[in-house]
N, C-alpha and C positions, 0 to 999 in steps of 0.2 A: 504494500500500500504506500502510494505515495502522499508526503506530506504537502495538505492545500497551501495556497499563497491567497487566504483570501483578501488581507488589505491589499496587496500588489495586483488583486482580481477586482478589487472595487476601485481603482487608479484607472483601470484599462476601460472599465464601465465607465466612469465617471468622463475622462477623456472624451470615450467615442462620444457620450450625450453632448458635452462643451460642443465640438465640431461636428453636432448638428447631424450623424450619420448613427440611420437605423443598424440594423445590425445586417437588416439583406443588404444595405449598401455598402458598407464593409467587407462583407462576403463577395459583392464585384470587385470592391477594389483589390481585394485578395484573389480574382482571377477565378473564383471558383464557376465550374459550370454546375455543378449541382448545385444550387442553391440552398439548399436545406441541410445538406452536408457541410456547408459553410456558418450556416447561422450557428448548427450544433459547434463548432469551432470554437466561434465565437463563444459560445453560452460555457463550456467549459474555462475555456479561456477566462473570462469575466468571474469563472467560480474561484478561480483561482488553481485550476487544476492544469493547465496546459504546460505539455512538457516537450514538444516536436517544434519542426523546422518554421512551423506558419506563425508560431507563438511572436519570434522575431521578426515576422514579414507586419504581422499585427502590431508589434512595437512599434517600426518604423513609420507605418502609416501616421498612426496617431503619436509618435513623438515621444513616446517613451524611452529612456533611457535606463541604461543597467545600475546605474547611477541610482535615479527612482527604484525601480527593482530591491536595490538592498537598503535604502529607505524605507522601504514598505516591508524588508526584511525585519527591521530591527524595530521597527512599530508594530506590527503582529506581537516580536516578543515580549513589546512591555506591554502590550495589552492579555497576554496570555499571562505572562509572569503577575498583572492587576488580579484577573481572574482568580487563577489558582490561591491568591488572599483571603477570598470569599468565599471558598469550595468546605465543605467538613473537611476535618482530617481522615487522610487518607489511611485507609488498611491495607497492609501487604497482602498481596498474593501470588500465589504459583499456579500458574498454568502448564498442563502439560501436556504433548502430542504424543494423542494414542496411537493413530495411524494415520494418512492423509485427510487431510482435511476434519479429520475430528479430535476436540481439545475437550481435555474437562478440566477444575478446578479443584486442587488438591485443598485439603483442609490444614492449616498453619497450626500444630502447637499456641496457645495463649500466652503460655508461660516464655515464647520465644520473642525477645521484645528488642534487640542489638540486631545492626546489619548484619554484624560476622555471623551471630548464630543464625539469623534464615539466611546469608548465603550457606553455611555449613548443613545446615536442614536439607535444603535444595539440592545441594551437591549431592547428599546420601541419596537424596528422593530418586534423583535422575538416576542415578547411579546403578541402584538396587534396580528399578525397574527398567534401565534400560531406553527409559525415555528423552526427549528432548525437552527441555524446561524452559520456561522463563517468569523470573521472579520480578516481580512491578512492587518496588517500596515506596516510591509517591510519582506524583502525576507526572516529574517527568523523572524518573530515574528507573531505570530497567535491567538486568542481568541475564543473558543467554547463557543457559547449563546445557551443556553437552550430556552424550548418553554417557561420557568417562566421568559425567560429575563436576568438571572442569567447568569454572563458573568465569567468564570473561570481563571483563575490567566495562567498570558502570558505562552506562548508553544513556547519555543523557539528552535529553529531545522534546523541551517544549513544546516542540510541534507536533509531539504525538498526542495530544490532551485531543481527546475528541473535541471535534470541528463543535457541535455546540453547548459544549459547557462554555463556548469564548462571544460567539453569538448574542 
């Protein structure tokens, strides 16, 4: 799953509205002959999800800059990092894959209340069973356990806070 760019998707939106172009008209100026395949473009694009070649050709039209881009990068994160202020506190969890595409949620010990000991929990979880883990200790800090139990140095990623708790 990729991470959205939704303020750098409401810049692109915002844009096209300033200079007055629908979003079928965009989609000609992007050369599209499908029409509708173009507007979808756009409407990703605008969500903040676009990650292909047209994403740039849509910059260009409307004047975006990469510049703006990581402006809108680093305004999402204070507005996630605001967020995450306001959210409860967070519960760890371990999720774990049982086979493709199917995950369940292992139950944490109480009495487990330090990083070290749910990574060391995890590691055994994984371990013993064989499976592929990952331990989420707050909204954005995350740990992939391998099936050796071998637990990977933190993954931190505001940007994976679901898209609307920021909304």
């Amino acid at each position: 799953m990729r991470d959205l760019e939704f303020v750098f998707g409401q810049l692109l939106k915002d844009r096209r509205i300033a200079m007055g172009l629908s979003p079928k008209q965009l989609a000609e100026k992007l050369g599209y002959r499908n029409i509708v395949k173009g507007i979808r473009r756009i409407n990703v694009a605008e969500e903040g999800g676009a990650r292909d070649n047209k994403l740039q050709e849509i910059m260009a039209i409307l004047g975006v800059t990469e510049a703006d881009r990581s402006q809108c990068r680093i305004e999402q994160e204070k507005q996630i990092l605001e967020k995450i202020k306001t959210l409860p506190k967070f519960k760890p969890v371990l999720v774990y894959r049982i086979m493709a595409c199917i995950y369940a949620e292992a139950k944490i010990p109480e009495e487990l209340t330090t990083e070290e000991q749910l990574k060391e929990f995890a590691g055994n979880f994984a371990r013993e069973r064989k499976f592929k883990a990952w331990l989420k200790l707050d909204y954005n800090i995350t740990y992939f356990i391998n099936t050796d139990g071998k637990v990977s140095e933190p993954i931190r990623s505001i940007a994976s806070l679901p898209y609307a708790y920021v909304k």
